[in-house]
C-alpha positions as CSV (number, residue, x, y, z in Angstrom):
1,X,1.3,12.2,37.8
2,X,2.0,8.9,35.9
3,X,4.6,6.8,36.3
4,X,6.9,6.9,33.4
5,X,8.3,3.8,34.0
6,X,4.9,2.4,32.4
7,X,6.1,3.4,28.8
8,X,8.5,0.4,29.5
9,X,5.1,-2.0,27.5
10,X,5.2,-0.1,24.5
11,X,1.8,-0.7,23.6
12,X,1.0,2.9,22.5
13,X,-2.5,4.1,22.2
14,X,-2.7,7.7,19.6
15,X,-5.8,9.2,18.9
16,X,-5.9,11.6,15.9
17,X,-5.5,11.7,12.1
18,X,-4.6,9.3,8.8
19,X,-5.1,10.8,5.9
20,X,-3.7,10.7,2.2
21,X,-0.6,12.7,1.0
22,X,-0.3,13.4,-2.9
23,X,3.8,14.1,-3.7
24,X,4.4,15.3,-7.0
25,X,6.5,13.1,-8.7
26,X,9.6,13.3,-9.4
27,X,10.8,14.9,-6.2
28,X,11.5,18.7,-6.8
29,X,8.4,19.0,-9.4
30,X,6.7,21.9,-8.2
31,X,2.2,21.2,-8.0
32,X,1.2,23.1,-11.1
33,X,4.0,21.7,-12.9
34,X,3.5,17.9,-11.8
35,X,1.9,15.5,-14.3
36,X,1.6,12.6,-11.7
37,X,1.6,12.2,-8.2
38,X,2.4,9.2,-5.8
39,X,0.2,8.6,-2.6
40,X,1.5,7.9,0.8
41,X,-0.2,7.8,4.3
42,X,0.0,10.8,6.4
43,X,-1.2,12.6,8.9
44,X,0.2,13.8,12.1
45,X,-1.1,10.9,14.2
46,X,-0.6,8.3,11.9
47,X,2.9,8.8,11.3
48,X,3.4,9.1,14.8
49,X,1.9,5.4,15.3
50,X,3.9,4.4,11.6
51,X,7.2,5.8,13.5
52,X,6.3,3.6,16.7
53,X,5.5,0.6,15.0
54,X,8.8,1.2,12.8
55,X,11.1,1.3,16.1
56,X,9.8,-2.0,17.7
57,X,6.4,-0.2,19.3
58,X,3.0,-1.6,19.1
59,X,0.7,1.3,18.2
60,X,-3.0,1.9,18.2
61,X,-4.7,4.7,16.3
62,X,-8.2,6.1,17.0
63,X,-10.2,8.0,15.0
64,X,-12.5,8.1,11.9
65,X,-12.3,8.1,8.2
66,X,-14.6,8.8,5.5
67,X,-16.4,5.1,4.8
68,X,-14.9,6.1,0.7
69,X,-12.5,5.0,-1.7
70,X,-9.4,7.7,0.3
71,X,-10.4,5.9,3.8
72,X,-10.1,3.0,2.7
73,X,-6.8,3.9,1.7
74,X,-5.8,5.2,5.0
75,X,-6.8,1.4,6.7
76,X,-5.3,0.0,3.8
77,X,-1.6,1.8,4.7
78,X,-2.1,1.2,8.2
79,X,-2.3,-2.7,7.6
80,X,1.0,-2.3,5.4
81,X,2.9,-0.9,8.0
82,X,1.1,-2.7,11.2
83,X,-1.0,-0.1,13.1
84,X,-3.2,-1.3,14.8
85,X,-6.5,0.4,13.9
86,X,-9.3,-1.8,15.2
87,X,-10.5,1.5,17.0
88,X,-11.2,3.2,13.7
89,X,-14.5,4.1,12.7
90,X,-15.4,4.8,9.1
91,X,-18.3,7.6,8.7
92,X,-20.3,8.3,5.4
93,X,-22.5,11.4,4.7
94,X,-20.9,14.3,3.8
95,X,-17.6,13.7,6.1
96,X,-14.1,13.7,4.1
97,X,-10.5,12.2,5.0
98,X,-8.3,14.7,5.0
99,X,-5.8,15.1,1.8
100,X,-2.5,16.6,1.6
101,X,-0.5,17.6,-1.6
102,X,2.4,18.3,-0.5
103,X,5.9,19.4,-2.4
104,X,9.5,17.2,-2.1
105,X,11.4,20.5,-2.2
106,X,12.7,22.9,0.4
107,X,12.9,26.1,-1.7
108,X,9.2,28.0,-2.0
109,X,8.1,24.7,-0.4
110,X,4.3,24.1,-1.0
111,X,1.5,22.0,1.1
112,X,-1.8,22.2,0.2
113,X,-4.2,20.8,2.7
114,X,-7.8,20.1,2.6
115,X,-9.3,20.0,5.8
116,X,-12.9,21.0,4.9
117,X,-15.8,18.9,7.0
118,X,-12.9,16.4,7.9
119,X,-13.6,12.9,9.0
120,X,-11.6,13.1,11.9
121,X,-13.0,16.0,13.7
122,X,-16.7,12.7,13.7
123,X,-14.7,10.8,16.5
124,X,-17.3,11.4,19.4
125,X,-17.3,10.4,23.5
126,X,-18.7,7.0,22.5
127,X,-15.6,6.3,20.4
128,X,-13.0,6.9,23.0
129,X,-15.1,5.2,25.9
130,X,-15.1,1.9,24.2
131,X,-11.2,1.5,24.6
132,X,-9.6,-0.3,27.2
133,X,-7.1,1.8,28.7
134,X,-5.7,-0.5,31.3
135,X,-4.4,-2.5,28.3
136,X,-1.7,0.2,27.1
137,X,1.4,2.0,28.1
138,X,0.5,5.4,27.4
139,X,-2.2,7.7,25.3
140,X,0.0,10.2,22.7
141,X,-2.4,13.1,21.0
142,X,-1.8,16.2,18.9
143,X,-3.3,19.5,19.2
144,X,-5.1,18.9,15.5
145,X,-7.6,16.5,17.3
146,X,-8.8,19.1,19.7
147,X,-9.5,21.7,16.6
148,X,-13.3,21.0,16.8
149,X,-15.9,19.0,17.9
150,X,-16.9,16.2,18.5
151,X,-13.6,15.6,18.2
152,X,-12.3,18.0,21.3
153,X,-14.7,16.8,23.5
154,X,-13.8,12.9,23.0
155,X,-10.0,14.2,23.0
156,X,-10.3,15.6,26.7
157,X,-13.1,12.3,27.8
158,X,-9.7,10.3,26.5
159,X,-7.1,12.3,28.8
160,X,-9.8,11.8,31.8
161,X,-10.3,7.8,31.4
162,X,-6.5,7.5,30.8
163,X,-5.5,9.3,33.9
164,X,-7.4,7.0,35.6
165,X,-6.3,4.5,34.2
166,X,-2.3,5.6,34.8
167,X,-1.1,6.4,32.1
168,X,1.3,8.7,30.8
169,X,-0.4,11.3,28.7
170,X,2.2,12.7,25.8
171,X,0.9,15.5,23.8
172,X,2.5,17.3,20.7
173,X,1.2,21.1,20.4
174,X,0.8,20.6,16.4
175,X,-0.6,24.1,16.0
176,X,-2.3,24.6,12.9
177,X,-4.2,28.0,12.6
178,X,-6.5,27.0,9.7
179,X,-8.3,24.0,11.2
180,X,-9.3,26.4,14.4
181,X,-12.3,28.6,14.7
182,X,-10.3,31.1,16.5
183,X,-6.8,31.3,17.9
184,X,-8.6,32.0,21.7
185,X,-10.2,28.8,20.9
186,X,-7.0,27.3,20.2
187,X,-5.2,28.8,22.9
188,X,-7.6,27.8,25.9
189,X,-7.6,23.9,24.5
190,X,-3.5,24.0,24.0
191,X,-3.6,25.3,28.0
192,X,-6.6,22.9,29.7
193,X,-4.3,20.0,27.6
194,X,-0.7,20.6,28.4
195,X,-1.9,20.9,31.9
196,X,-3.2,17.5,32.2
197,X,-0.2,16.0,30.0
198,X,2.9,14.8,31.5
199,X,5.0,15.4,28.4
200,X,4.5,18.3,26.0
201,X,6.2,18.4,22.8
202,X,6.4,21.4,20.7
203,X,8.4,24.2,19.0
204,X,9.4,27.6,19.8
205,X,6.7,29.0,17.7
206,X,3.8,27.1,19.2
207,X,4.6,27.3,23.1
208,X,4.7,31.1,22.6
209,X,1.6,31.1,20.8
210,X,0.2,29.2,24.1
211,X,2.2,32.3,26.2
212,X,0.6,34.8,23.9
213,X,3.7,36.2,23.6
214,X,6.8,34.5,21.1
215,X,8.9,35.3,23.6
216,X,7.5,33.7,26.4
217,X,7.8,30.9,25.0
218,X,10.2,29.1,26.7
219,X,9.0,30.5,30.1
220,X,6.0,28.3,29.3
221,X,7.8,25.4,28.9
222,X,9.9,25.4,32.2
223,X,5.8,26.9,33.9
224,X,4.2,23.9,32.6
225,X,6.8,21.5,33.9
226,X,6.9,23.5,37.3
227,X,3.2,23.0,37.3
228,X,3.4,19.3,37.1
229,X,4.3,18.2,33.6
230,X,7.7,15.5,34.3
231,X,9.1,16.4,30.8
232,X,9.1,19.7,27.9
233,X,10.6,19.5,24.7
234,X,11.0,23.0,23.2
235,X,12.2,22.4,19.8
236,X,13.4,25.1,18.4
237,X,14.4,24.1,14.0
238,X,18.4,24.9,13.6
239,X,19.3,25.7,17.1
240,X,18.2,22.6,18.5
241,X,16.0,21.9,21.5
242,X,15.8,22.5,25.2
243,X,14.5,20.1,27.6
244,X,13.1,20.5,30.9
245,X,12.4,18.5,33.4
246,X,11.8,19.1,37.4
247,X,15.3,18.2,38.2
248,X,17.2,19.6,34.9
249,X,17.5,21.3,31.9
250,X,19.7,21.0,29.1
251,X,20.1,21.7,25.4
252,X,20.9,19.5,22.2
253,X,21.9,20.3,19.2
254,X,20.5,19.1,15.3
255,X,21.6,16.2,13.0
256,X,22.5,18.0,10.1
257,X,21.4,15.9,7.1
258,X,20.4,17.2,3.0
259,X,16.5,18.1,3.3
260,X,14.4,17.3,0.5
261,X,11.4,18.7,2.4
262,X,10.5,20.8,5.7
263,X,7.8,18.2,6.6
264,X,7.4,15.2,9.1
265,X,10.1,15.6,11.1
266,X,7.8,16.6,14.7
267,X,6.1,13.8,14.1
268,X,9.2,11.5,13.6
269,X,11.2,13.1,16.7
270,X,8.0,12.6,18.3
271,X,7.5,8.7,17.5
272,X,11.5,8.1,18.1
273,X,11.4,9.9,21.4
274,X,8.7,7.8,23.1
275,X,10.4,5.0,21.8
276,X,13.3,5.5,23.1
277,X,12.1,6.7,26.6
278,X,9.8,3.1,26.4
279,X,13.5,1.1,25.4
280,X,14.8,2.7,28.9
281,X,17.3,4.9,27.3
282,X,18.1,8.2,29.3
283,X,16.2,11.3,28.5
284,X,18.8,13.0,26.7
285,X,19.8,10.0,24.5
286,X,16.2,10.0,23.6
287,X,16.1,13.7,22.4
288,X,18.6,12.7,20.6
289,X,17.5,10.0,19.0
290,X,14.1,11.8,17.8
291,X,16.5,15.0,16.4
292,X,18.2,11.8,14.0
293,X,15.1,10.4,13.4
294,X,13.9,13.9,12.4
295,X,17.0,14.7,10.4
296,X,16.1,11.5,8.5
297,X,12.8,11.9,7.1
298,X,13.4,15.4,5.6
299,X,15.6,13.6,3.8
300,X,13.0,11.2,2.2
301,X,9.8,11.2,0.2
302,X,6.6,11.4,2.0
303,X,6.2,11.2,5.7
304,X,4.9,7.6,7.1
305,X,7.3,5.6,4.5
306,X,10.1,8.0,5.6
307,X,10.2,6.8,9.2
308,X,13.3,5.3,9.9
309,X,13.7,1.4,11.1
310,X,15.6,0.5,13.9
311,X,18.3,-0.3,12.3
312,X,18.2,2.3,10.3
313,X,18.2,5.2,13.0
314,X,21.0,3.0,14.4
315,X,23.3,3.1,11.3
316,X,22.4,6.9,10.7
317,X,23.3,7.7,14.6
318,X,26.9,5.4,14.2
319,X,27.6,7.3,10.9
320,X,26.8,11.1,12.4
321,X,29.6,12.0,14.9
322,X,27.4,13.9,16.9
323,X,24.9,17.1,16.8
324,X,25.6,19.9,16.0
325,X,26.6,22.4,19.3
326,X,23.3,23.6,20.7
């Protein structure tokens, strides 16, 4: 078990996706409506790393992109919004950055994702073995890195070298059916992870899936925890989330806030969680600050530019009485 207190650096290293996101433009404009778009960077990982380096964080990101014109992009973003992204490797061949187009509405939402021979999924032992682990606070994945090879295989070589290495592993379930083979596939990588992670982040949905049963979900949570795991967030949309630790449990409510778009917000709570856990803040004042940060960037266009500032999730937090009741 790593000590926590180690997040206290906040030099963050995340392994896993950039890619571009298409928005039609104006917000509302439905895709086969849109005559223009507007790019932004996305992908689960890097907004993560974007929402880190937003709230005072130094963040890392490994993995590959296509050596193309939409990679290129991707490292172009990255340096906009200082990620660090030395450990990214560009591939050519037939290898392709993944691309989102993705809808800023909230009725008969729409994201369309190409995932197909992704660039990401290149990232190989090699890649992950070259990093100095010593030199960070913590190593934060997602459960889309582990959806194939080589990618899986580097994932879990990653987890193994920073465990060593003491540091806190933090992974976010990010289920996402259509980049796995098979949900067995899906379900044995989800278990082997969370039980070498000491946080797990996920939503109601995706811990039941790793129960096999929706309603086990929960009972998952509080087992992985029980099983060594120091904290569980089970998210769970409207109702809030409950978080479990060895010595605790309790629920928090939602900032309620006018979505423009369901998208974003796990990987905003995600990014304004560790970063509050890595400012010292109590656990539950961090929950709480990753359910604002969350209520924020449905609220924007796109995901990365939608992360909030400091300041920002400061003024939003001293504007918003409180949650709503659990």
């Amino acid at each position: 078990m790593a000590n926590l207190s180690r997040l206290s650096g906040r030099n963050l290293l995340v392994i896993g996706r950039a890619g571009m996101d298409l928005y039609p433009d104006p917000p509302g404009t439905r895709t086969e409506d849109a005559a223009r778009f507007v790019s932004h960077l996305g992908g689960s990982s890097a907004n993560i790393a974007v929402a880190l380096a937003k709230l005072g964080c130094r963040a890392s990101l490994v993995t590959c992109v296509s050596d193309d014109a939409i990679g290129r992009f991707c490292l172009n973003e990255l340096d906009r919004y200082g990620v660090d992204r030395r450990h990214i490797r560009s591939v050519g061949g037939e290898a392709r950055n993944s691309l989102a187009v993705v809808e800023t509405r909230v009725i008969d939402h729409q994201s369309v994702i190409y995932r197909n021979g992704a660039a990401d999924f290149a990232m190989t032992v090699a890649d992950v073995e070259a990093l100095d682990y010593a030199a960070y606070s913590a190593l934060i994945t997602t459960g889309t890195v582990l959806a194939a090879e080589p990618s899986r295989s580097a994932a879990f070589r990653a987890f193994d070298l920073a465990r060593a290495a003491g540091l806190p592993l933090i992974f976010d379930i990010d289920y996402r059916p259509y980049t796995w083979p098979s949900a067995t596939v899906a379900a044995e990588a989800f278990s082997r992870a969370a039980a070498l992670c000491d946080v797990i982040v996920g939503n109601d949905l995706e811990f039941g899936f790793m129960a096999g049963d929706p309603v086990r979900g929960l009972g998952k949570a509080r087992a992985l925890v029980a099983g060594g795991a120091q904290i569980a967030v089970y998210k769970m949309g409207e109702q809030g989330a409950v978080t479990i630790t060895a010595e605790c449990e309790f629920t928090t409510g939602i900032y309620r806030n006018k979505a423009l778009k369901p998208t974003g917000a796990g990987d905003s709570f995600l990014g304004a969680l560790v970063a509050a856990l890595a400012a010292g803040l109590p656990l539950r004042a961090a929950v709480l600050r990753g359910s604002a940060a969350a209520a924020m960037v449905v609220a924007r266009v796109g995901c990365a530019p939608a992360m909030p500032t400091m300041a920002e999730l400061d003024t939003f937090l001293a504007d918003h009485s409180g949650p709503t009741a659990a």
